[in-house]
N, C-alpha and C positions, 0 to 999 in steps of 0.2 A: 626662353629665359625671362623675355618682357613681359610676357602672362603670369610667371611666377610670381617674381616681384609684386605685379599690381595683384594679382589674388593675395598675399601677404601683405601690404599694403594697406589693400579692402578691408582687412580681418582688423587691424589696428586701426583702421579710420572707424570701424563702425564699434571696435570695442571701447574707444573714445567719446563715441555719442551717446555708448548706453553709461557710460561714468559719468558724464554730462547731466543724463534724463534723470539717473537715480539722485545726484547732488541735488540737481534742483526740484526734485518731486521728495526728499529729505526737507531741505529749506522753508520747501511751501508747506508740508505740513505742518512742521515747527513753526514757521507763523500763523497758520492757521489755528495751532493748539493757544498761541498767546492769544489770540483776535479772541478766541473764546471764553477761556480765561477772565479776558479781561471785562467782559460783558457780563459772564456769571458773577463777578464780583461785584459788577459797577450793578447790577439787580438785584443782589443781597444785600450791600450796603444801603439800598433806596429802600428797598423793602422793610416794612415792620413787621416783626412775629408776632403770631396769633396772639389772643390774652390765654393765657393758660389755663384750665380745668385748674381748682383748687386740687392741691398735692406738697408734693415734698419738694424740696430745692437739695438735686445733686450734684454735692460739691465733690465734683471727679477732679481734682484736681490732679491735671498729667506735664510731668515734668520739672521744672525747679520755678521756686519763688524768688524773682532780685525785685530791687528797686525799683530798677528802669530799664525794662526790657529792651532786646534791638526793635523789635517788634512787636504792633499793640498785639493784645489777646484777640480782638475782635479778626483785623488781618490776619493771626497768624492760623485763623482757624479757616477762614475761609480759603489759605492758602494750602493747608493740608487738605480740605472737602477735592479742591479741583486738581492738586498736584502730586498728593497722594504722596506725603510724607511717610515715610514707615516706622519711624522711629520718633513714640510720642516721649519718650525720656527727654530728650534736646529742645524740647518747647520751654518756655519763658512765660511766665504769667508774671502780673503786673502786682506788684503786695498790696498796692493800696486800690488797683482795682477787685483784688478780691476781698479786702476787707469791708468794701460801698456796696458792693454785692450782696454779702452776707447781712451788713445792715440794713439795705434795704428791703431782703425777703424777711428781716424781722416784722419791717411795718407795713408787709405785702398779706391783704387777708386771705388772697389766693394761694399763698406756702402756711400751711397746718404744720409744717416738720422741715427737716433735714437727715441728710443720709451722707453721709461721708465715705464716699469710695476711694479709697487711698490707694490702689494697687499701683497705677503707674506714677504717684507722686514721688519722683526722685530727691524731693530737700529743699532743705535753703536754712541759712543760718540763724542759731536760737534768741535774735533779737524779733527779725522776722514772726519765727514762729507763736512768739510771745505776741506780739501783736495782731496774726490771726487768730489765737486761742482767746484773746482779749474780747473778739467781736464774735467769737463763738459762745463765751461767757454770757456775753449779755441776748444772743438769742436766745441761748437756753432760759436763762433766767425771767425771758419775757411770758414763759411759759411755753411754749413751741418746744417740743422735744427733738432733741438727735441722735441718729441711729449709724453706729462706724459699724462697715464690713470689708473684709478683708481678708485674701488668702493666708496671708503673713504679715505682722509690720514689722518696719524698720524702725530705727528709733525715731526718726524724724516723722513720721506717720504714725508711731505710736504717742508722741507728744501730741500732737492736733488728735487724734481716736480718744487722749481720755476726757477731753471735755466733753464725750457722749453722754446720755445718759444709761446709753445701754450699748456696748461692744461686741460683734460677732465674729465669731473668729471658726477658719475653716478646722476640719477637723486632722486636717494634717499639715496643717500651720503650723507657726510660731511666732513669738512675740520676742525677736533679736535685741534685749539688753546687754549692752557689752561695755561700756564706757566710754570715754574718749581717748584721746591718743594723739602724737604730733609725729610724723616721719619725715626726715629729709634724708638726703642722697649726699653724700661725704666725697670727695673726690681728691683730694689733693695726693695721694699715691699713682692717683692716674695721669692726674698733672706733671708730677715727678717722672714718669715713666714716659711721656710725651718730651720729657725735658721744657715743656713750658711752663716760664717765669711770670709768678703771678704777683706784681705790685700793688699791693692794699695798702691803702689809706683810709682811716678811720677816726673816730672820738666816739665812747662809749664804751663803758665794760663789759654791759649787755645787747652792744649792737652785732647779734649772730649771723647778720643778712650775710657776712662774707666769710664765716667759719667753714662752709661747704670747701673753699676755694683753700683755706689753711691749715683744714685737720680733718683726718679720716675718722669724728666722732664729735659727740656732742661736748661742750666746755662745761663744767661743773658749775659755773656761773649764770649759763644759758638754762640747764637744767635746771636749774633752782628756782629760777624765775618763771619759766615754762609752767611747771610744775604749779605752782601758786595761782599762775591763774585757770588751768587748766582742769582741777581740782574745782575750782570755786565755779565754772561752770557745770562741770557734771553736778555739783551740789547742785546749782538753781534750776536745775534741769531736774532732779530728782525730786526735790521740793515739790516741784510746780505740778509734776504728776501723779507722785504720794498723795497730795492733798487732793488731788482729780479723785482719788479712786479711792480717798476714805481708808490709807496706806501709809504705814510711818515708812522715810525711805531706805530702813532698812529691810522692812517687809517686801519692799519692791525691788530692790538689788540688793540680795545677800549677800556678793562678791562670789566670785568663781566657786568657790568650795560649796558655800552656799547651794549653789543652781545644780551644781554635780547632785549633792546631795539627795535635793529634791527631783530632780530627773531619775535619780537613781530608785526610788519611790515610785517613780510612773512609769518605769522599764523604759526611760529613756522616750515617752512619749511627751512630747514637745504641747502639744495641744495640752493633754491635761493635764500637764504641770500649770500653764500659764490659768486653766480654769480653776483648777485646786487650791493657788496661788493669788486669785483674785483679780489678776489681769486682765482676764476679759469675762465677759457678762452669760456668756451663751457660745457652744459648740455647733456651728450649723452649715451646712453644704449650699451654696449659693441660689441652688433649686430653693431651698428648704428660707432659706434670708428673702428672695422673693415673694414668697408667697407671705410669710408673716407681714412684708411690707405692704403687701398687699390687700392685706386684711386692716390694716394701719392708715393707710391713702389712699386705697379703694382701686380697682381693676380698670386700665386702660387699653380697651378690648382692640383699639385699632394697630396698637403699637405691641401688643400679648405683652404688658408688662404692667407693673405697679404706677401710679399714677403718681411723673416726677418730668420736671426741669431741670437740663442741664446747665451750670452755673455758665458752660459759655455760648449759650441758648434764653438766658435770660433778659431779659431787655431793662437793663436799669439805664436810666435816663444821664445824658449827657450832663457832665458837671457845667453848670454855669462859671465861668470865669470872666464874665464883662460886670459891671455896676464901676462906680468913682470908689470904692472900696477895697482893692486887691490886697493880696498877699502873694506874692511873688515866690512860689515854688520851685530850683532849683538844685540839679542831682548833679553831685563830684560821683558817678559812681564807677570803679575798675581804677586802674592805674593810671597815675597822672605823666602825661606825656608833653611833651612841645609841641605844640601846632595846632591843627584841627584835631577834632575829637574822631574818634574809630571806634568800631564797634564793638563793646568791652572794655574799654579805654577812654578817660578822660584827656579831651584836648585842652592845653593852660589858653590858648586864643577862644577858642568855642564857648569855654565857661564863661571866660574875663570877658564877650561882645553881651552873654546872657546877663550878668551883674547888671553889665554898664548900661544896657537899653532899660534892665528893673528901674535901674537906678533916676533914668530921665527920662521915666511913664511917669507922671502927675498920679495916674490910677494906681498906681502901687505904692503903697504907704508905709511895707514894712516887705523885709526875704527872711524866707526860711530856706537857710541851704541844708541840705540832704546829704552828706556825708556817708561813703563807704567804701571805701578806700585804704591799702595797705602805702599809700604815698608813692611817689616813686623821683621825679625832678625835682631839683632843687630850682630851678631856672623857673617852670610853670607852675611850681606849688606858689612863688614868689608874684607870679601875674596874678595869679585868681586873688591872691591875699589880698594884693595892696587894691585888687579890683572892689572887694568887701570892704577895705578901710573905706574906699571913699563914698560909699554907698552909706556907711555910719556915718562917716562925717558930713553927709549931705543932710543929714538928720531922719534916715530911714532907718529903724531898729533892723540889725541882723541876728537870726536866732540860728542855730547852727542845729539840728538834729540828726542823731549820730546812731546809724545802722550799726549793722554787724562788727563792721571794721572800719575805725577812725585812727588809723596809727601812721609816723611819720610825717610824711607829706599829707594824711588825712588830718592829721591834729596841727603842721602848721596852718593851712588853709582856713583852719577852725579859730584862729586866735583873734583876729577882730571882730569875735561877735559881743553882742550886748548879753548871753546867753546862751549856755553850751548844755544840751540834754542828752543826757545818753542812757541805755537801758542797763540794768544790771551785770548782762552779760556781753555788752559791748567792747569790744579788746582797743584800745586806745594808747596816746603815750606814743614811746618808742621813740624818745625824743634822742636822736642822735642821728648821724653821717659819714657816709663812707664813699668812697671813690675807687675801682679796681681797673689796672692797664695790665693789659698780660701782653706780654712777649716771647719772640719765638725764635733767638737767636741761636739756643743752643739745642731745638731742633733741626732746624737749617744747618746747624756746624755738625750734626752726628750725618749728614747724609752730602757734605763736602759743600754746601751751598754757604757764601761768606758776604757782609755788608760792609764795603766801606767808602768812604768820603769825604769832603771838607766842607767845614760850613765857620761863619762867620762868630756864632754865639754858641755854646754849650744847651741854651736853650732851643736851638732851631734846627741843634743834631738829634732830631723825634724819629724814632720807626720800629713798628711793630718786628723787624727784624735785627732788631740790636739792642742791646740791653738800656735803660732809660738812663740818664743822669744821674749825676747825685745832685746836681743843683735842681735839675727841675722835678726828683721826685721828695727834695726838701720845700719846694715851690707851693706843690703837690698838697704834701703833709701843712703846709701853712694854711693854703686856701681850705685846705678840709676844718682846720680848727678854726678859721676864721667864721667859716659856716655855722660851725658850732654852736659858738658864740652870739653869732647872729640869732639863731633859733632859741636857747635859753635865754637871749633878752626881748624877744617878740614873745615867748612863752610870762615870764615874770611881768614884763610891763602888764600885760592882759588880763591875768590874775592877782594882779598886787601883792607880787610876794618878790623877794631877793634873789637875784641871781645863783648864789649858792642856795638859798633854798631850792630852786628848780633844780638847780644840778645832783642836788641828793637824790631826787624821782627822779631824773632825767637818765643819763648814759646808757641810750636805747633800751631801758626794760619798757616791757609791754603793762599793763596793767588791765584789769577786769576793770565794768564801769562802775563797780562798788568800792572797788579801791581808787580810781579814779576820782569819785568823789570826796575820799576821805582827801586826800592828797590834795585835793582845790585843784584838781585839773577839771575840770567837769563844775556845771553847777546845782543841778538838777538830776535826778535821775528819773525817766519817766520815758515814752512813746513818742510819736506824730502828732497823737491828739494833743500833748501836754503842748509841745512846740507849735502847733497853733493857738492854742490859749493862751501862751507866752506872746508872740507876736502879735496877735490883739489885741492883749492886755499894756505892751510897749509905744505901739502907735494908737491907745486908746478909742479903739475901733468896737461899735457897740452891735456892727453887724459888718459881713465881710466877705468875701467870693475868695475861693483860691484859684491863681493863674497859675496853671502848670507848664514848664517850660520845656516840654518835650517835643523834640518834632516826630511830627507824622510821614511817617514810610511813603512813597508813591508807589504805585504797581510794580515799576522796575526794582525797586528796592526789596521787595517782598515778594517775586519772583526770584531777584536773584539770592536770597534769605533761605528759601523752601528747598529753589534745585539744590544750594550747596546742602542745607539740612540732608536732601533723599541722599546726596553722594555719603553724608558721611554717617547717615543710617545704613547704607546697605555697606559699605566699609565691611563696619565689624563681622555683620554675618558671613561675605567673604572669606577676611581672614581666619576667621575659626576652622573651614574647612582646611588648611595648611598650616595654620602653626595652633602653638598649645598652650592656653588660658591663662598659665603665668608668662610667657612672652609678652602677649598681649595687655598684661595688667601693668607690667615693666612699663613698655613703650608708654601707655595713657600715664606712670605717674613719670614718668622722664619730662614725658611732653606737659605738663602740667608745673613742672619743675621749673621748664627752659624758656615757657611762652614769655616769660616778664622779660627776657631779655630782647624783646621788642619794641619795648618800650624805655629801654636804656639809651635814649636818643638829646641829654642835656647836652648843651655846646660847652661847657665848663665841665663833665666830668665827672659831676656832684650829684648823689642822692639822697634823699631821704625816704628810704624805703622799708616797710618789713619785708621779710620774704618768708618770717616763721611763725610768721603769724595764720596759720592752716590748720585745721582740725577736722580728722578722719573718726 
């Protein structure tokens, strides 16, 4: 029997050591893969690439354009060469690193052209775009020509392809015009059906951000506004491309009936409508786009391909931001939070430490904040603000330059500047506030579970398990309108106009930044470039360096960037094997719906957010 024992014994002692041997022979190679890693990077970073054979600069641009990436372009590429991202849609490119790019293959005698492969470029918003189309304007126009190719584009890739001079498009393509559009997800029948009690507090006629939570559809108020501005973007959006392509924009979107139409003419072939149509230049198979490029930038016999640079292969030189001349560079971009900043997400501490050191460098003589933000605390839109009064008031001009989206908490943040530039199609405004506490006392009560207790004040009987006050959700409703108040008189002092003046554009509508203009919320409408010509023209700066106030990733940061990136590349292709592509479409727009409630972390309550401010 004492043999047995120790033979079974034996068998878990030794199956122990081999769990042991794999763990730590697992371990050592995972550090061994980082040791590596971290050496191929730290020798590509040292490293300089070759000078390039005269050719073309390929703007493969893969993935989305924001402001201010988690991570630079240069990191993020060398983090996909050695980790092997698989999903280049999730990359982040930097807008104004690719705008310095393009500028400077204008004044590279080495790039004869450009070639635009948009296939994996997944977007980015039409202020953005306008300002890549901007520096593609003026390479063309330096005389350097550009060549788009493309299986299919999307509208966002068909915007940046018409400033080609010549468009190719595959032969069983298409050129996706569809318009724009706003969806959100309505829930309060589900709320009802959960029996949970949703307490809204608001000010605003047009502040929708909490309409999901009180109505299963859109307000006829919301709509009307929506509408206005939404409209006025697909107009500049149309314009800008019509006149790309030598196309009135009726020629270029006949509206549904229209495209039926002409489809109908082409047996429903997609490719030669958009050639018949004018859309694009040339019908051509990518063998067939190689080889013309070819003959265009000459044969690069080691690489069997047309002689070209990749845009994240290029070596454009580090922006200088030392001399006694700065301009202090500064990004609100994602939703503003309390605390430190996250990635995605604006911290009110993170921004307000960035101001206040702008603020007491001697070398910095003027900021340009970078706004692009749907808002979100009222607590940390309040830091950063009063952070920028005192940076004016120290006598540093503040110029505020306003991305895609400048609304609520983005436009309070914006109100102590000396100057506020925004692009045509910048969504701005939305000046109002709301507060939501739900409770859950009469789901609790349908399943026999009850709250009760004694407390001293009406105000200090609080719990998401019993229905709120009437004193403290009148408390509530005061502090909201107090807020209000607050906001249209930081908004009128700053533009010199009356309180009820504001209040008539005020009550959370959104405005386009053309209408923002008319309206004196806005001062300027124009780009980056205008907003530093502003800031130098304010601190009377006759030469000047821009300090950009981004911090730089370490290895760890950009290691742990890439694994999460491959986890949630290889995600999707998973799920598709078991569930079915509108499940899958569901969940990404839910999750896209529900992330901001991340950053619903004010200690009062309070926010100033859009949340419908979104365009599909």
């Amino acid at each position: 029997m004492r043999f047995l024992w120790r033979g079974i014994s034996g068998v878990f002692r030794w199956s122990w050591r081999l769990l042991n041997f794999i763990r730590e022979l697992i371990l050592n190679l995972f550090l061994l893969v980082l040791i590596l890693a971290g050496v191929g990077i730290y020798l590509q970073v040292q490293s300089k690439p070759a000078e390039p054979a005269k050719g073309a600069l390929m703007l493969n641009l893969t993935g989305v354009v924001v402001d201010n990436p988690s991570i630079s372009n240069r990191f993020g590429q060398l983090g996909r060469q050695l980790l092997g991202t698989s999903s280049n849609r999730l990359q982040e490119n930097s807008l104004f690193d690719v705008v310095e790019t393009i500028r400077q293959a204008q004044k590279d005698p080495n790039i004869t052209g450009m070639v635009l492969a948009l296939n994996d470029f997944a977007g980015s918003d039409q202020p953005s775009l306008q300002y890549i189309g901007k520096a593609l304007r003026e390479f063309r126009d330096s005389g350097k020509k550009i060549y788009a190719t493309g299986d299919s584009y999307s509208q966002s890739q068909y915007y940046l392809a018409s400033f080609a001079n010549q468009i190719y498009l595959s032969p069983q393509g298409n050129v996706d015009l569809h318009g724009l559009s706003t969806n959100n997800l309505y829930y309060k029948s589900l709320l009802d059906k959960l029996k949970v009690t949703t307490n809204i507090f608001r000010v605003g006629t047009y502040k929708s951000a909490v309409e999901p939570m009180m109505r299963d559809n859109m307000s006829q108020a919301a709509r009307e506004a929506d509408s206005r501005w939404l409209n006025g973007m697909w107009s500049n959006y149309l314009t800008t491309v019509a006149g790309n392509r030598q196309l009135t924009p009726e020629q270029l979107f006949p509206g549904a009936a229209g495209i039926i139409k002409g489809l109908q003419a082409t047996d429903g072939d997609m490719a030669r409508y958009a050639l018949q149509n004018k859309l694009v230049d040339k019908l051509a198979s990518r063998s067939e786009v190689s080889k013309q490029m070819s003959t265009i930038f000459g044969w690069d016999k080691q690489n069997q391909d047309f002689n070209y640079v990749s845009m994240y292969d290029y070596n454009t030189p580090t922006p200088d931001s030392g001399g006694d001349n700065q301009i202090a560079v500064i990004f609100a971009s994602g939703a503003i939070m309390d605390g430190e900043a996250t990635p995605g997400n604006v911290g009110g501490d993170t921004t307000a430490a960035q101001i206040r050191q702008a603020r007491l460098d001697p070398k910095v003589k003027a900021i340009i904040m970078r706004v692009n933000s749907p808002g979100g605390s009222v607590t940390a839109s309040e830091v950063i603000r009063s952070e920028l009064a005192a940076a004016r008031a120290a006598g540093k001009p503040v110029v505020v330059s306003m991305g895609g989206l400048a609304a609520s908490g983005g436009y309070w943040i914006s109100t102590p500047a000396n100057s506020i530039i925004a692009s045509p199609s910048t969504l701005t405004g939305s000046i109002g506030i709301f507060g939501v506490i739900n409770t859950y006392e009469n789901s609790l009560d349908s399943i026999g579970i009850h709250t009760d207790g004694v407390s001293t004040s009406s105000l200090a009987d609080l719990a998401v398990t019993k229905s709120l006050p009437a004193e403290f959700a009148q408390l509530m409703q005061m502090n909201i309108e107090s807020g209000y108040r607050t906001f249209v008189g930081l908004v009128s002092k700053a533009r010199n106009q009356t309180p009820e003046a504001i209040n008539q554009i005020a009550q959370g509508r959104v405005w386009l930044g053309n209408d923002a203009k008319t309206n004196g919320l806005v001062d300027q409408l124009g780009d980056f470039d205008d907003a530093v010509k502003k800031a130098a023209e304010l601190a009377n700066l006759k030469t000047h360096t821009l300090n950009w106030y981004v911090e730089q990733p370490g290895f760890s940061d950009m290691l742990l960037a890439q694994l999460t990136a491959s986890a949630q590349a290889l995600f999707p292709a998973a799920a598709q094997a078991v569930l079915p592509q509108p499940l899958l479409d569901m969940a990404a727009h839910l999750k896209g719906k529900t992330d901001w409630m991340a950053t619903l972390n004010d200690p009062n309550g309070r926010y100033v957010l859009c949340l419908e401010c979104s365009v599909n």
